[in-house]
HTML snippet that shows the backbone in 3Dmol.js (N, CA, C, O; Angstrom):
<script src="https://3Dmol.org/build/3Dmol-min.js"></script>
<div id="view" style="width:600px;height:400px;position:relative"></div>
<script>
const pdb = `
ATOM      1  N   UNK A   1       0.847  -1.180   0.000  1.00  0.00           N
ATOM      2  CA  UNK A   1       0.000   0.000   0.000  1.00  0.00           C
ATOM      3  C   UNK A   1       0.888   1.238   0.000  1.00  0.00           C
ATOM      4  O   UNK A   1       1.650   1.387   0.956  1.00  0.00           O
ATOM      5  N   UNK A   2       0.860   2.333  -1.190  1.00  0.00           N
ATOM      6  CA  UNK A   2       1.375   3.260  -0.741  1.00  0.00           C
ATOM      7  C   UNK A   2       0.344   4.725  -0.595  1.00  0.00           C
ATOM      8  O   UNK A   2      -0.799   4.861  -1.031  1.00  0.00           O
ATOM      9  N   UNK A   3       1.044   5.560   0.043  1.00  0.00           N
ATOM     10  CA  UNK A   3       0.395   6.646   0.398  1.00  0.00           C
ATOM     11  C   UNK A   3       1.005   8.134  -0.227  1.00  0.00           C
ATOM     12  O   UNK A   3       2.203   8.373  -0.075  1.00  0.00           O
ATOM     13  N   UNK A   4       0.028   9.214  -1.006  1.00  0.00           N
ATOM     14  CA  UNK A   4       0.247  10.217  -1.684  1.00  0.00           C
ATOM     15  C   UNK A   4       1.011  11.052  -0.714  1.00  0.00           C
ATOM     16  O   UNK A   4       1.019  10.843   0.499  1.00  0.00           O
ATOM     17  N   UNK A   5       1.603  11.938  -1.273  1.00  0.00           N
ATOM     18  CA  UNK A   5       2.772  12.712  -0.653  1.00  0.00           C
ATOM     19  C   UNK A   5       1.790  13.672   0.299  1.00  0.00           C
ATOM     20  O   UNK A   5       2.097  13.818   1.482  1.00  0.00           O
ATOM     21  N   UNK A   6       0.825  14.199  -0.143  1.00  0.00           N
ATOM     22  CA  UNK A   6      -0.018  14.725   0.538  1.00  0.00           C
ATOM     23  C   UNK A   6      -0.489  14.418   1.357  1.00  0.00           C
ATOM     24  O   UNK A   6      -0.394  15.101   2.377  1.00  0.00           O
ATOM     25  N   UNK A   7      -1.424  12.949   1.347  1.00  0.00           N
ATOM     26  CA  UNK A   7      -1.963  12.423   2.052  1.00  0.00           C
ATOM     27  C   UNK A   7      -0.412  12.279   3.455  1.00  0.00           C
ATOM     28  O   UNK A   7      -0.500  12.734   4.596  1.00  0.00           O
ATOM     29  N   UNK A   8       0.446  11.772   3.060  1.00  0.00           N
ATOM     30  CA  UNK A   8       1.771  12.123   4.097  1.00  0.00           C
ATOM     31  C   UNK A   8       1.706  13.182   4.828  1.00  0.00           C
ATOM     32  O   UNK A   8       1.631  13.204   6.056  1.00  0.00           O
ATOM     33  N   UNK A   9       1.743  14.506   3.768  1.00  0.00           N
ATOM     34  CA  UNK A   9       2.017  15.628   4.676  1.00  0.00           C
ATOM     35  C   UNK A   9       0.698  16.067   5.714  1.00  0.00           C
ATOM     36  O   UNK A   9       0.977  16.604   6.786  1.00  0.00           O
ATOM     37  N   UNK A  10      -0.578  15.844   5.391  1.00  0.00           N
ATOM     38  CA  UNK A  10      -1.309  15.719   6.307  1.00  0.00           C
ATOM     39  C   UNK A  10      -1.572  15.177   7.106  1.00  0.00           C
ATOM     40  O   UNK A  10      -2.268  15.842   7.874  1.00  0.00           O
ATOM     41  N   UNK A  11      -1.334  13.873   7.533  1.00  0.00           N
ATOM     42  CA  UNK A  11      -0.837  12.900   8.877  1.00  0.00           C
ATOM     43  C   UNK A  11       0.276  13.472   9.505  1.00  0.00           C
ATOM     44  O   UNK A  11       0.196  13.682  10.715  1.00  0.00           O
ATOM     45  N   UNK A  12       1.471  13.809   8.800  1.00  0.00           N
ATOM     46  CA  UNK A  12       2.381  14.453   9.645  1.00  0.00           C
ATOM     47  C   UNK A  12       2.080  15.855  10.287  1.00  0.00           C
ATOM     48  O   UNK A  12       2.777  16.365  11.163  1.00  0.00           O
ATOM     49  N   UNK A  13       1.107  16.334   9.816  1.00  0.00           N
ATOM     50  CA  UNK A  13       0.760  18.230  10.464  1.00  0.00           C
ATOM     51  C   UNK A  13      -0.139  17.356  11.733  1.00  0.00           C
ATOM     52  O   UNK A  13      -0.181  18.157  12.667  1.00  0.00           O
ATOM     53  N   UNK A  14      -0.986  15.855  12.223  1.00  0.00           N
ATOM     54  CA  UNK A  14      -0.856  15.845  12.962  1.00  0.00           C
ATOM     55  C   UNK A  14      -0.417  15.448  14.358  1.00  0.00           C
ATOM     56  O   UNK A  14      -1.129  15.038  15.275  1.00  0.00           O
ATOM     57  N   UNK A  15       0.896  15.648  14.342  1.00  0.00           N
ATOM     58  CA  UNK A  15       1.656  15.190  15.052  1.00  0.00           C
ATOM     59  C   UNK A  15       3.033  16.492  15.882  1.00  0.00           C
ATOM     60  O   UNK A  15       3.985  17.146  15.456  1.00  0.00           O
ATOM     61  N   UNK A  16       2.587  16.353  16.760  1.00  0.00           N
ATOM     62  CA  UNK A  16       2.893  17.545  17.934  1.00  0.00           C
ATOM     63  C   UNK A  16       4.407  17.844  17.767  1.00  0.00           C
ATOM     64  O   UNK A  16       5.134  16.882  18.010  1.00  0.00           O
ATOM     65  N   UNK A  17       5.067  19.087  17.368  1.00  0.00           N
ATOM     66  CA  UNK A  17       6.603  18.804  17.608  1.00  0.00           C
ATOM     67  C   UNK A  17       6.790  19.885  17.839  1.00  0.00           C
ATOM     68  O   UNK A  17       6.063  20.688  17.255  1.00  0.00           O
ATOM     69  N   UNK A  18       8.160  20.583  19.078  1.00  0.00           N
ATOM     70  CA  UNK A  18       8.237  21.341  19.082  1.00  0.00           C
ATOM     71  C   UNK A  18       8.723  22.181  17.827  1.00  0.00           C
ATOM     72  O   UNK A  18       8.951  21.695  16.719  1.00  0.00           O
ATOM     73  N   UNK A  19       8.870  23.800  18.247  1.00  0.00           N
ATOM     74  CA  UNK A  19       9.315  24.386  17.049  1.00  0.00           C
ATOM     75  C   UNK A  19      10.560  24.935  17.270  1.00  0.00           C
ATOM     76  O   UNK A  19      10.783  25.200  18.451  1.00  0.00           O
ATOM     77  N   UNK A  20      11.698  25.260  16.244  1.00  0.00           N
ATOM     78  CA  UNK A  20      12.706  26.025  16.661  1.00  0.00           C
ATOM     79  C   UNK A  20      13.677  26.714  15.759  1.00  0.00           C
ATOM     80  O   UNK A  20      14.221  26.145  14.812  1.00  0.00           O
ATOM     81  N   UNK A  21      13.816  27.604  15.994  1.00  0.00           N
ATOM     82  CA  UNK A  21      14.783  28.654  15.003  1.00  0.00           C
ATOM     83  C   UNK A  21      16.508  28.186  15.172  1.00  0.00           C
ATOM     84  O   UNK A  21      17.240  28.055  16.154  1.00  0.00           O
ATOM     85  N   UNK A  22      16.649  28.071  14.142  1.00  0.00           N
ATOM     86  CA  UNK A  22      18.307  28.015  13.956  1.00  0.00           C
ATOM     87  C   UNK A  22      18.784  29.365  13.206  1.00  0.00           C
ATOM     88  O   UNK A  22      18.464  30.026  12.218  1.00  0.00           O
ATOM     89  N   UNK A  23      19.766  29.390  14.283  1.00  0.00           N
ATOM     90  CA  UNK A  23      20.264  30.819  13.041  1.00  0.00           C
ATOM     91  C   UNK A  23      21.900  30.330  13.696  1.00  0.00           C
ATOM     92  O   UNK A  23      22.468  29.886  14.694  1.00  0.00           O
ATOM     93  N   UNK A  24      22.206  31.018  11.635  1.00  0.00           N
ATOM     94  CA  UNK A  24      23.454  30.438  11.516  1.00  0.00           C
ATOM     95  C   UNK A  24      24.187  31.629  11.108  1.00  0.00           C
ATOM     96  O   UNK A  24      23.744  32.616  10.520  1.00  0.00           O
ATOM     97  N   UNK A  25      25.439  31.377  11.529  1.00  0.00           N
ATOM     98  CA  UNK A  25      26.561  32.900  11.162  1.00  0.00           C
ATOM     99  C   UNK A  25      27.869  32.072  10.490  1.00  0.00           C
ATOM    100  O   UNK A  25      28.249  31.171  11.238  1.00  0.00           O
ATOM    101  N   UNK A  26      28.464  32.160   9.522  1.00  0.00           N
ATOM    102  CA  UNK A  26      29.069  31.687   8.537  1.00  0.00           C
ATOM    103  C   UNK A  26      30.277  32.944   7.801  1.00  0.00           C
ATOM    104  O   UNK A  26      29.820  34.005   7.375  1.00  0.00           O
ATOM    105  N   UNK A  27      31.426  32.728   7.748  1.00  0.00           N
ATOM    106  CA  UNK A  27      32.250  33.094   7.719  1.00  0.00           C
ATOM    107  C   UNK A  27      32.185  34.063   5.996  1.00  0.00           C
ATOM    108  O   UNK A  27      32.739  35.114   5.673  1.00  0.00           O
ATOM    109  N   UNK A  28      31.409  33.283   5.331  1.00  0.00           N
ATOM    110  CA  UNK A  28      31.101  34.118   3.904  1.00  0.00           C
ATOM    111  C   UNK A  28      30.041  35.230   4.060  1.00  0.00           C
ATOM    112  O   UNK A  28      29.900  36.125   3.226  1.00  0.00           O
ATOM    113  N   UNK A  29      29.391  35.126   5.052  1.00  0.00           N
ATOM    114  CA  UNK A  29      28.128  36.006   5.344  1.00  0.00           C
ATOM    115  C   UNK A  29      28.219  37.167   6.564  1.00  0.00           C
ATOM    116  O   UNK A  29      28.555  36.868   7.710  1.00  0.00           O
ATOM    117  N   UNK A  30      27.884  38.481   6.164  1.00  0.00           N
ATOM    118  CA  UNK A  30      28.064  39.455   6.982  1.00  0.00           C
ATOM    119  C   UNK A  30      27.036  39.079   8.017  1.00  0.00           C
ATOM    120  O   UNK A  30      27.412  38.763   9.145  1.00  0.00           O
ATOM    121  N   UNK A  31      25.550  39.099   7.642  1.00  0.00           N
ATOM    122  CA  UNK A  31      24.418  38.640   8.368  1.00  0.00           C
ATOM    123  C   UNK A  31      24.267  37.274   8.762  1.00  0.00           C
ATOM    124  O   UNK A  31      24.430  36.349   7.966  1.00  0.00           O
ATOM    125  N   UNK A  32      23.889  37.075  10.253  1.00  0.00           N
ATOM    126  CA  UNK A  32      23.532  35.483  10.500  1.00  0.00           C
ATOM    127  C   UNK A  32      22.170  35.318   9.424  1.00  0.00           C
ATOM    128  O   UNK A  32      21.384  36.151   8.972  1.00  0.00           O
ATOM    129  N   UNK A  33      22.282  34.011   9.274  1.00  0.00           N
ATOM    130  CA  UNK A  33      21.031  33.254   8.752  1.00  0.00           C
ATOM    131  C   UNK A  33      19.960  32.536  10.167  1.00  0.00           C
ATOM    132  O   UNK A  33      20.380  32.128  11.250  1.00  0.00           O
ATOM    133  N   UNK A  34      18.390  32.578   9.640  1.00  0.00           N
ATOM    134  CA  UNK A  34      17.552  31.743  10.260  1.00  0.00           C
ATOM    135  C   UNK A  34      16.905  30.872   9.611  1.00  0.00           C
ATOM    136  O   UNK A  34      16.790  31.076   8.403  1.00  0.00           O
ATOM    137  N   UNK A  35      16.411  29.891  10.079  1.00  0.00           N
ATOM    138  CA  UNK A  35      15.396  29.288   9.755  1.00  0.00           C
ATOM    139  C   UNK A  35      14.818  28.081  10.585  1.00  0.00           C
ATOM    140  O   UNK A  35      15.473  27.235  11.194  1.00  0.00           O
ATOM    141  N   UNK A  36      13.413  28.188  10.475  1.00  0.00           N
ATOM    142  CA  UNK A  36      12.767  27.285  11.273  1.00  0.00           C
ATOM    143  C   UNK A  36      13.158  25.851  10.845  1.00  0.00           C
ATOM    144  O   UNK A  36      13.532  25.435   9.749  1.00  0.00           O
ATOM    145  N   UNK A  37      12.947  25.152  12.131  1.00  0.00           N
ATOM    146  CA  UNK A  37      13.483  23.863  11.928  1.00  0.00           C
ATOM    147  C   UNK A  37      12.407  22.899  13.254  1.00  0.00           C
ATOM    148  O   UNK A  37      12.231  23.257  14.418  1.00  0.00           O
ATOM    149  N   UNK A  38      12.036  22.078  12.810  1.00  0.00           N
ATOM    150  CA  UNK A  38      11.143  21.447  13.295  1.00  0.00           C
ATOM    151  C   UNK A  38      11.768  20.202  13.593  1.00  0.00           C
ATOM    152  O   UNK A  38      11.040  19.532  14.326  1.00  0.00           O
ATOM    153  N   UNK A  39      13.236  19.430  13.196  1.00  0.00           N
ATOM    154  CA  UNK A  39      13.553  18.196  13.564  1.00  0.00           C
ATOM    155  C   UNK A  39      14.657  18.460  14.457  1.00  0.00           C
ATOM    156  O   UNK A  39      15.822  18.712  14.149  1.00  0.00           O
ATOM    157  N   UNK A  40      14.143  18.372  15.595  1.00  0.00           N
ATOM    158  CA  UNK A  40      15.694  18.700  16.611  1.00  0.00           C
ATOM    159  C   UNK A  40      15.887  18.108  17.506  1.00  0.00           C
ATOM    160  O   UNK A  40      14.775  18.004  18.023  1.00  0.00           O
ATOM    161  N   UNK A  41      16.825  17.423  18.318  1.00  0.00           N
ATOM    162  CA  UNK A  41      16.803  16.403  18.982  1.00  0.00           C
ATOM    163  C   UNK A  41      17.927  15.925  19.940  1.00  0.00           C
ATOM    164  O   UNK A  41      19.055  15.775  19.470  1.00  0.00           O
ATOM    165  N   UNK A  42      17.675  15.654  21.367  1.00  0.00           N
ATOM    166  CA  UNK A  42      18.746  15.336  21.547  1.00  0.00           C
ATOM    167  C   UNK A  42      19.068  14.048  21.812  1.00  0.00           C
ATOM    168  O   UNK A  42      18.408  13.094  22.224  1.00  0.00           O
ATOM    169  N   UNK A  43      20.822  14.266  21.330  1.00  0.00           N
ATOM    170  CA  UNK A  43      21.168  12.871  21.046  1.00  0.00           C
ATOM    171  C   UNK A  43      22.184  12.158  22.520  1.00  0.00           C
ATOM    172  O   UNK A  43      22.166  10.953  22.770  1.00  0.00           O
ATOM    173  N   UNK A  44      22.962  13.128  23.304  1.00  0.00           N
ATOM    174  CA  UNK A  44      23.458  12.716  24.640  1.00  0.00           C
ATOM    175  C   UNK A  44      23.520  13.896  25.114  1.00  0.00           C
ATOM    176  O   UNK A  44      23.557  14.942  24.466  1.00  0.00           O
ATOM    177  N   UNK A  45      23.533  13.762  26.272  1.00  0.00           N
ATOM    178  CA  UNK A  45      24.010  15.076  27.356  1.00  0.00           C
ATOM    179  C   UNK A  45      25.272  14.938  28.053  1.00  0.00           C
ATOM    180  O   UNK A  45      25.639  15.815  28.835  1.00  0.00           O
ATOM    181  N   UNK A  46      26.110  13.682  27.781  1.00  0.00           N
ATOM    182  CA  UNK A  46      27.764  14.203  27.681  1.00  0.00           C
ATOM    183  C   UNK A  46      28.343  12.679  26.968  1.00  0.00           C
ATOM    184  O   UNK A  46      28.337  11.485  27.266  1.00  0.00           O
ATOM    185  N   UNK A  47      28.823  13.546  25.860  1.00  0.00           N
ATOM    186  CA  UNK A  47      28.924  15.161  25.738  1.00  0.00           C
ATOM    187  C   UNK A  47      27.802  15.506  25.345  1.00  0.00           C
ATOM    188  O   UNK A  47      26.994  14.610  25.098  1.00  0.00           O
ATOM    189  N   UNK A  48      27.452  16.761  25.188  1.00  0.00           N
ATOM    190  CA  UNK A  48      26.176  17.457  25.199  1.00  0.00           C
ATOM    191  C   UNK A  48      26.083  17.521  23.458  1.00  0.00           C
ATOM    192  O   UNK A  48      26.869  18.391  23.084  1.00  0.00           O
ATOM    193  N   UNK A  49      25.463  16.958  22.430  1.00  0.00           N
ATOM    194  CA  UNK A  49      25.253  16.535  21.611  1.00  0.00           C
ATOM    195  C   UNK A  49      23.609  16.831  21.125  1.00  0.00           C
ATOM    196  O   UNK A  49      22.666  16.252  21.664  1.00  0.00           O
ATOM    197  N   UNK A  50      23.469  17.707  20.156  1.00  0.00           N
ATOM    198  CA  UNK A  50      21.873  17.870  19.618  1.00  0.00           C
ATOM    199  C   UNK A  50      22.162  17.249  18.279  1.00  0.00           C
ATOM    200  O   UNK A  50      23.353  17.059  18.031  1.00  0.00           O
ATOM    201  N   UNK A  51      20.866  16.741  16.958  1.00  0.00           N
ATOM    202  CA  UNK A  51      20.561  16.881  16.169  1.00  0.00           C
ATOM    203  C   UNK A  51      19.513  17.767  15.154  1.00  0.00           C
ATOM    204  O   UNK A  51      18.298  17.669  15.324  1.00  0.00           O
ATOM    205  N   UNK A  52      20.049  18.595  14.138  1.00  0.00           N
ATOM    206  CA  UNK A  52      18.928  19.508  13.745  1.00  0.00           C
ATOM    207  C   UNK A  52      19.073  18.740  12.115  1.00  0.00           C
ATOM    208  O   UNK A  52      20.092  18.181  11.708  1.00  0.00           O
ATOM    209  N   UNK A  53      17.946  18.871  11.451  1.00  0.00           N
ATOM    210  CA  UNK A  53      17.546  18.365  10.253  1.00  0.00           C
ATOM    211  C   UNK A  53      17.071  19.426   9.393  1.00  0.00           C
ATOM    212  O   UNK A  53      15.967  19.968   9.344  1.00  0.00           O
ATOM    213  N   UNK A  54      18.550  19.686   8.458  1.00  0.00           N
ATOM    214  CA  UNK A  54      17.959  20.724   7.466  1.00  0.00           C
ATOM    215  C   UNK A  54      17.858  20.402   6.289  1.00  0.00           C
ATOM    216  O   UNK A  54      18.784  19.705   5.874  1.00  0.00           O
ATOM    217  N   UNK A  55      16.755  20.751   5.305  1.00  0.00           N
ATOM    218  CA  UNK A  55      16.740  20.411   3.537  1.00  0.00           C
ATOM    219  C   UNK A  55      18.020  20.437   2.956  1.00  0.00           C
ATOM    220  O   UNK A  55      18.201  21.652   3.039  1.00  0.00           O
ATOM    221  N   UNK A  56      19.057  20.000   2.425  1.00  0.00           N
ATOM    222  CA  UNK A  56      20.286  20.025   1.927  1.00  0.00           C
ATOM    223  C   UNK A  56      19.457  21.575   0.907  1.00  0.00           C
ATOM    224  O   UNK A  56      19.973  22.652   1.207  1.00  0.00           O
ATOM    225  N   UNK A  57      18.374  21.650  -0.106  1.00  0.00           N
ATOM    226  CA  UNK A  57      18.447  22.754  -0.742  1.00  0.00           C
ATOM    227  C   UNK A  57      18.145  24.241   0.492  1.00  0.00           C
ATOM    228  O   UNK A  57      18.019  25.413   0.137  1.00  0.00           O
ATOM    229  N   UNK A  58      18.121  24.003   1.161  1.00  0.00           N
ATOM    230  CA  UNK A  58      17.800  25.302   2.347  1.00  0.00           C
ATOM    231  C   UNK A  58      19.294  25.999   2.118  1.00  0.00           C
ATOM    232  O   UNK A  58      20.370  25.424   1.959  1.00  0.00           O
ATOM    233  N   UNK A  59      18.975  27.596   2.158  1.00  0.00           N
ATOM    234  CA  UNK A  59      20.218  28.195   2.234  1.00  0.00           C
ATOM    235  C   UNK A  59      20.958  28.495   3.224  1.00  0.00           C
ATOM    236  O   UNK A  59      21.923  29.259   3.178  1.00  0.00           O
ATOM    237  N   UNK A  60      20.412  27.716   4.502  1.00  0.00           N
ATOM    238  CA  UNK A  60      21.430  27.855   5.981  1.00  0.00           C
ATOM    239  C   UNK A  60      21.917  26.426   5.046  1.00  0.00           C
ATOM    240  O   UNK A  60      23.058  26.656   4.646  1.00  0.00           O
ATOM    241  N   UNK A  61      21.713  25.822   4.836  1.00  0.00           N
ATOM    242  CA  UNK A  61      22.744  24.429   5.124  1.00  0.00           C
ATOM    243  C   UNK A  61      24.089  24.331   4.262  1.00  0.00           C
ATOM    244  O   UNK A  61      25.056  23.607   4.497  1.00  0.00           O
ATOM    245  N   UNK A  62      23.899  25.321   3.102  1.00  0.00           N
ATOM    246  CA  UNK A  62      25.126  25.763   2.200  1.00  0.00           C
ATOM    247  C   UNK A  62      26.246  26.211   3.729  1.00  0.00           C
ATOM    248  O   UNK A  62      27.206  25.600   4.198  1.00  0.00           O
ATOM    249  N   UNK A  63      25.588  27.512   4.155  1.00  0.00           N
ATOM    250  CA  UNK A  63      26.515  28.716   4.766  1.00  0.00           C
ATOM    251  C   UNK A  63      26.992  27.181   6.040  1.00  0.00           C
ATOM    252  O   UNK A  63      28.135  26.741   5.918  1.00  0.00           O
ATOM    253  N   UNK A  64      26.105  26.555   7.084  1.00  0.00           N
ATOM    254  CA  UNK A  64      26.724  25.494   7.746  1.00  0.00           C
ATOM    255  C   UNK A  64      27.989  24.598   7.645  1.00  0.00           C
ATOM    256  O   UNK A  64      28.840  24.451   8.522  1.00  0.00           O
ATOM    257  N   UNK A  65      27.959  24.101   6.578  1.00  0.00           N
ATOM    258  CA  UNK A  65      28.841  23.348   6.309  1.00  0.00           C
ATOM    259  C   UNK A  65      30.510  24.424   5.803  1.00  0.00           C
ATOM    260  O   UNK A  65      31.678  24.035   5.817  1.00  0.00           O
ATOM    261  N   UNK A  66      30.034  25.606   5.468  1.00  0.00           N
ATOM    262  CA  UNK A  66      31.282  26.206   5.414  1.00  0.00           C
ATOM    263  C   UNK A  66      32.338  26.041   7.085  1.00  0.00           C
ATOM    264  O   UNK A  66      31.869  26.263   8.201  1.00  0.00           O
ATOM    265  N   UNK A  67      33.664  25.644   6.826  1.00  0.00           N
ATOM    266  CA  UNK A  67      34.556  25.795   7.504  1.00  0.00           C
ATOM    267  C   UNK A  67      34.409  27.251   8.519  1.00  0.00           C
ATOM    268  O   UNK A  67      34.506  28.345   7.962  1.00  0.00           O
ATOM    269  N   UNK A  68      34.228  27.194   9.677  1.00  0.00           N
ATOM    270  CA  UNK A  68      34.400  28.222  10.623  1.00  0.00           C
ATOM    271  C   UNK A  68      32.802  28.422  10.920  1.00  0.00           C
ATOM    272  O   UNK A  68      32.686  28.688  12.117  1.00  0.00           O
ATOM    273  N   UNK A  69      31.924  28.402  10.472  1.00  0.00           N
ATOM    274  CA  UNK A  69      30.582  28.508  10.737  1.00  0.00           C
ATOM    275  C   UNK A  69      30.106  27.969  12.136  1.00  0.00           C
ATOM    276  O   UNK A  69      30.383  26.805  12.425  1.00  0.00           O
ATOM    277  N   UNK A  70      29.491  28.661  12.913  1.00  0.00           N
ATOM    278  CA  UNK A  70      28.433  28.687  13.924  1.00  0.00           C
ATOM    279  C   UNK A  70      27.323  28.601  14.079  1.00  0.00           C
ATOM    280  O   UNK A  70      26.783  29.295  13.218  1.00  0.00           O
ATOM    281  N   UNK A  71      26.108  27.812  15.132  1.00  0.00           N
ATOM    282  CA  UNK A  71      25.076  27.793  15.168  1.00  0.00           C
ATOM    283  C   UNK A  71      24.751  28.172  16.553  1.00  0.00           C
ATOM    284  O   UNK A  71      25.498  27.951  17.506  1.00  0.00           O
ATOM    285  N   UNK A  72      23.601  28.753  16.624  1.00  0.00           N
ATOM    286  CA  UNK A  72      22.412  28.357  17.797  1.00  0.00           C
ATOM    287  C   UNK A  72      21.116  28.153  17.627  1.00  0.00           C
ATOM    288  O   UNK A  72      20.459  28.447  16.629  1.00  0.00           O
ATOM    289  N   UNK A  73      20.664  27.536  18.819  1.00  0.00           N
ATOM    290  CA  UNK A  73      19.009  26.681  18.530  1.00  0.00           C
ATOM    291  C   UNK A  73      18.540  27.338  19.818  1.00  0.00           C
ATOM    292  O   UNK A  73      18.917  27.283  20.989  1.00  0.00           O
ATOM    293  N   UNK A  74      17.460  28.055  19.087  1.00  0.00           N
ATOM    294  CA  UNK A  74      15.994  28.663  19.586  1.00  0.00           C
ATOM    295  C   UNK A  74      15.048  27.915  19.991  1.00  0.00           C
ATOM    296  O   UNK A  74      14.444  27.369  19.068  1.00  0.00           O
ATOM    297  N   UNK A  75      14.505  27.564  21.525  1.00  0.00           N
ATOM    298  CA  UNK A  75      13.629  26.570  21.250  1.00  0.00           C
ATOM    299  C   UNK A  75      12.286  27.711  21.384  1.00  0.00           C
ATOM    300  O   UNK A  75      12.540  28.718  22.045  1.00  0.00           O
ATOM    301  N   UNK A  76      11.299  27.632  20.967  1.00  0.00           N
ATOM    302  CA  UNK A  76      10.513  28.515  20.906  1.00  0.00           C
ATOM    303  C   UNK A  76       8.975  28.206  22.460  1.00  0.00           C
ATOM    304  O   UNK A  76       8.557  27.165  22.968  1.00  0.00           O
ATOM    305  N   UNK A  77       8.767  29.041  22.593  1.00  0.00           N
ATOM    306  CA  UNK A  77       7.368  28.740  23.649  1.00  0.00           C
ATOM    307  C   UNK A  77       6.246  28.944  22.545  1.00  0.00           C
ATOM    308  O   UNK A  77       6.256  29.422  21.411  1.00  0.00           O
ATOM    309  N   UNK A  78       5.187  28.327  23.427  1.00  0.00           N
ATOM    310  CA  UNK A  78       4.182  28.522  22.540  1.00  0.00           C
ATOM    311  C   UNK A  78       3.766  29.814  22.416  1.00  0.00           C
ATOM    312  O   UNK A  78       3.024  29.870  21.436  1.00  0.00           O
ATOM    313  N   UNK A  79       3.893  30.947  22.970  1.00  0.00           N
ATOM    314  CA  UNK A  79       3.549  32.284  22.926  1.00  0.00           C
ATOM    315  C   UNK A  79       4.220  32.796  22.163  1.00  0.00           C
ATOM    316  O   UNK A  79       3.811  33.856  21.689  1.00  0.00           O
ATOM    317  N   UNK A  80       5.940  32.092  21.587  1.00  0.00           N
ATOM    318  CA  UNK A  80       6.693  32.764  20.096  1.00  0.00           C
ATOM    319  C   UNK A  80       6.506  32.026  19.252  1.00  0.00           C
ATOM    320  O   UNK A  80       7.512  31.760  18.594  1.00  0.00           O
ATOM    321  N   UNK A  81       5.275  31.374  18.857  1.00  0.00           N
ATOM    322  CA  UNK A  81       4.875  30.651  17.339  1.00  0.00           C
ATOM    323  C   UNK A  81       4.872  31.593  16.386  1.00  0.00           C
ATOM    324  O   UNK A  81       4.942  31.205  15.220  1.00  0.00           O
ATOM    325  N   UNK A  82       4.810  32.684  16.600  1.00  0.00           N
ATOM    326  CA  UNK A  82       4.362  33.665  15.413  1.00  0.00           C
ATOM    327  C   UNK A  82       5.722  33.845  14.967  1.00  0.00           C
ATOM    328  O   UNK A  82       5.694  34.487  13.917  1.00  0.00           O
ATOM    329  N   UNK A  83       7.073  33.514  15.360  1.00  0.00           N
ATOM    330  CA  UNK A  83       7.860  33.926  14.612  1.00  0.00           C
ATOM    331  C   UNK A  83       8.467  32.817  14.033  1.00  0.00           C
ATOM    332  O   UNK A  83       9.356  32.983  13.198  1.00  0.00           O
ATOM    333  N   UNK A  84       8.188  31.971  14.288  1.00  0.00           N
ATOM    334  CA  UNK A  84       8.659  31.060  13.274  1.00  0.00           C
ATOM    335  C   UNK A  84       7.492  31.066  11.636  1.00  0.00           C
ATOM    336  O   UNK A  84       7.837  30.449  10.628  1.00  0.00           O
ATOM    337  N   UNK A  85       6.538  31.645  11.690  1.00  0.00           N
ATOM    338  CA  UNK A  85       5.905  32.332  10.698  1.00  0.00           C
ATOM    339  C   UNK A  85       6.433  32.581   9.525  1.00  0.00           C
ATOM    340  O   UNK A  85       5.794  33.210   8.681  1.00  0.00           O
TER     341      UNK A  85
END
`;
const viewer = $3Dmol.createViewer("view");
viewer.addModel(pdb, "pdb");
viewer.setStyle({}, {cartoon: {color: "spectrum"}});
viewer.zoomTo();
viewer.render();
</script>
């Protein structure tokens, strides 16, 4: 049995996850980058170890992988949903 991509993406909208902003600062870029990111996770607490899941075509994940690049993760409350907007 398979299932339409749609029919996918609507089973997955319902399913609870937090939300969270990554913004990235990258050695080619004057301005940090953001973007929402919904797969984040942690993987140990020592060492203190997260996972974030970005689209390889997303334009933080170019500036990331550049040499010298930095991140931080936003976890958002439910009262800052609007900015992940």
């Amino acid at each position: 049995m398979t299932i339409s991509s749609e029919k996918f993406r609507e089973a997955l909208r319902l399913f609870p996850a937090g939300v969270t902003i990554v913004t990235i600062k990258s050695p080619s870029q004057e301005q940090p980058h953001g973007l929402t990111v919904s797969a984040f996770a942690s993987i140990s607490p020592e060492p203190p170890l997260i996972m974030i899941a970005i689209d390889h075509r997303a334009s933080g994940h170019e500036m990331l992988e550049e040499e010298g690049a930095v991140f931080a993760v936003n976890i958002l409350s439910q009262e800052m949903s609007e900015l992940s907007n």
